[in-house]
N, C-alpha and C positions, 0 to 999 in steps of 0.2 A: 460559360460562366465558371468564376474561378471555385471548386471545392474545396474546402479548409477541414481541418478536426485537429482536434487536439484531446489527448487523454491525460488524467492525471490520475497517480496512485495516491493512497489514502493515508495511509499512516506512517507516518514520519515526514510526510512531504504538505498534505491537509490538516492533520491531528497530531500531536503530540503523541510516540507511542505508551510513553513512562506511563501516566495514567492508567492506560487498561493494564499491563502489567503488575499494576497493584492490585488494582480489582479481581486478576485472576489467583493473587496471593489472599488476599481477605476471602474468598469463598472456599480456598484449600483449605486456609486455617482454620476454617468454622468448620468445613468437612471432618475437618480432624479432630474437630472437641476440642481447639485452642491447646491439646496436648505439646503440640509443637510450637517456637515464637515464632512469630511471624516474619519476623528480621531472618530467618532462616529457611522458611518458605518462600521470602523474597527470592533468597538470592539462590535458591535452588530452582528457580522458574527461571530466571536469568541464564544461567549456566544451560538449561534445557532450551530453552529458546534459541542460544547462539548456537547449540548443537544441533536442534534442528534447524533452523534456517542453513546451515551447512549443509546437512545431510541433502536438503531439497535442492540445495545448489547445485551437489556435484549426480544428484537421479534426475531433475529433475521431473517429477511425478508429485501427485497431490498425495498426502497421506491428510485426512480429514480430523478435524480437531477434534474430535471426539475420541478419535482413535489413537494422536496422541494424549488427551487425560486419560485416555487408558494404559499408555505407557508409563506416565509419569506417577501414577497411579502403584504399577507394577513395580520399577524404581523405588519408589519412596519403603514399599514393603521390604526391599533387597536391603535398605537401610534398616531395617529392624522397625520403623515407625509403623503402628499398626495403620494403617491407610482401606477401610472397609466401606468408604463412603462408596455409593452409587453414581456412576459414571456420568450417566445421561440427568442424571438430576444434577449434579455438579454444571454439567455443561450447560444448562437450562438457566442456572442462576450465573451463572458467568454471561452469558447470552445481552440476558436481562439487565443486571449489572454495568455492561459496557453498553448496551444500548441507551441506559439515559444517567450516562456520565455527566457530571458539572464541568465543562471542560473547554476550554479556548480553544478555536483554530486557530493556527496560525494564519493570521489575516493578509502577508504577503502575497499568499497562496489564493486566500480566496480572491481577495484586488486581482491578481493576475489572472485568474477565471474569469471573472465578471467581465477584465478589458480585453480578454480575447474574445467573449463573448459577443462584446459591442462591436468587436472586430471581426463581426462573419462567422467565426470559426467552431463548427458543430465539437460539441464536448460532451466526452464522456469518461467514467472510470475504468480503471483498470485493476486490480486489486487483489493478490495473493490470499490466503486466509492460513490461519495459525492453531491458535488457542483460543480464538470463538469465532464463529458461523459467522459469514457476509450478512444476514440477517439483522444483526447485532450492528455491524458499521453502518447498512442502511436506513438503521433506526433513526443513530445518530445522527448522518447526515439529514436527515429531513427533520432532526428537534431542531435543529439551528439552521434551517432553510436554506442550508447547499446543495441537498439535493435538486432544487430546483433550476439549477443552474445547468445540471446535466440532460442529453439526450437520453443516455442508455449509460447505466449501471451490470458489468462484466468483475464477476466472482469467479474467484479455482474454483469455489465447492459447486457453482450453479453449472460449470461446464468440462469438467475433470483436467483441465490443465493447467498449468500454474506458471507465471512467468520463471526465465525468459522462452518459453515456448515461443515459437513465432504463431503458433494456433492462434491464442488468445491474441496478439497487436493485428493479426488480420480480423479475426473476428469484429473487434472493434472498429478496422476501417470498413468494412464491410457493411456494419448498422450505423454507421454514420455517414458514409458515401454511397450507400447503394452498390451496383454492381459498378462504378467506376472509382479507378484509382484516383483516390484523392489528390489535390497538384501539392498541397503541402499537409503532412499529419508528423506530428510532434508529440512523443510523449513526456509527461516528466514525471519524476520521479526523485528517491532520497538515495536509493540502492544502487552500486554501481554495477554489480553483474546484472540483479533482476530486470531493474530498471532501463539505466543509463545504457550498458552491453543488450540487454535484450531487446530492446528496439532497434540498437543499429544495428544487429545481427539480421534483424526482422528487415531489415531495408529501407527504416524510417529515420526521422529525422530525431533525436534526443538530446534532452535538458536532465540536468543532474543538479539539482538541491543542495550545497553544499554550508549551511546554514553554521554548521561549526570552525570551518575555513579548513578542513583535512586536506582538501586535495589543491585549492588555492587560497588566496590573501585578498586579494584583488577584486570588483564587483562580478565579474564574469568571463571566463575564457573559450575560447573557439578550440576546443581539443581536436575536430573535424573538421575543415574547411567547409562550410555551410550543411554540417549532418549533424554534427556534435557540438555542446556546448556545455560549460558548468558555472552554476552561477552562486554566489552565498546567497542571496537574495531577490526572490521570484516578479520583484516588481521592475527586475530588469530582464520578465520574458516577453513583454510587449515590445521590447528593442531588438532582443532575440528573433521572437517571431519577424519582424519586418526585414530581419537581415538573412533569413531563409528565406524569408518567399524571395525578395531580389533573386534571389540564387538561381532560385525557379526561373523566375520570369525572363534571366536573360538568354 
């Protein structure tokens, strides 16, 4: 019997990331006594975030959002801003905050879940963490009943390693195939190293998100002959899928 999985990452590829981004600027700012504008706390999250997500790309290691609001924290005081708020209570309401966000998926994304779903294929997440706990995202996913779509939900912070680790894509084929190699696992994803690179690193088959057309124009490209693929639009990874498993099956 043929086993299938497929995992998908969360934010930017499920969720919109903008949103929580602000969210974690409306709780600095209030941390701050509104001393500072918030147009300025935006864009100093911004600037920290692309800095860390770099930093994580070139260690790859988990450093825990906590411990960066502890940074940012630190930072903001080197700027003269007095920044004395309490760390873990900041992170509590950022948690909370992005947990019951008003917030759209991207519906490509979910239609593309749901018809691999109907199409055999065991699902699960896969999902880096930042500037608030997996907690916070699992929240989310189960206000607007995605979560139910998945087998098994896989956090950095639940298991200390952070994509593209290859830890974490076996793990996930692991709890979704049992002890055997699954015939087809796909992940996708919005990130070209985390994602797209760290699955085919991992030996898996990858989908790349490409929603804003940066990498192509076009509805979907074969960057891999039957490993690799990027698509602007997720509701052509049901075509996707059926032109890897061929791959498989011949």
């Amino acid at each position: 019997m043929s086993i299938k999985a497929m995992t998908f990452d969360v934010w930017g590829t499920i969720f919109p990331v903008e949103p929580a981004i602000k969210v974690v600027a409306d709780v600095l700012t209030k941390a701050l006594g509104n001393r500072v504008p918030w147009s300025t706390i935006y864009s100093f999250i911004q600037d920290e975030r692309r800095a860390l997500k770099l930093a994580r790309r070139e260690r790859q290691e988990l450093i825990p959002p906590t411990y960066n609001l502890f940074n940012i924290r630190r930072k903001l005081r080197e700027r003269g801003i007095l920044a004395d708020f309490d760390v873990y209570e900041a992170q509590d309401l950022i948690d909370k905050a992005v947990g019951a966000l008003e917030i759209s998926p991207f519906l490509d994304a979910v239609e593309a879940a749901k018809a691999a779903r109907d199409d055999g294929y065991k699902l699960g997440i896969v999902s880096n963490v930042l500037l608030w706990r997996s907690r916070a995202t699992r929240e989310l996913l189960t206000k607007y009943g995605i979560a139910d779509l998945f087998d098994v939900q896989i956090y950095a912070d639940d298991v200390g390693y952070v994509k593209p680790s290859i830890k974490l894509f076996e793990m996930a084929s692991s709890l979704l195939a049992g002890d055997v190699i699954p015939d087809v696992y796909i992940h996708v994803g919005d990130d070209l190293f985390e994602d797209f690179l760290g699955a085919i690193m991992s030996g898996f088959q990858a989908v790349l998100v490409d929603r804003a057309g940066v990498y192509i124009k076009r509805e979907y490209h074969e960057a891999i002959p039957c490993r690799a693929y990027i698509a602007r639009d997720l509701r052509a990874l049901p075509l996707i899928a059926h032109q890897i498993e061929s791959c498989v099956s011949r």
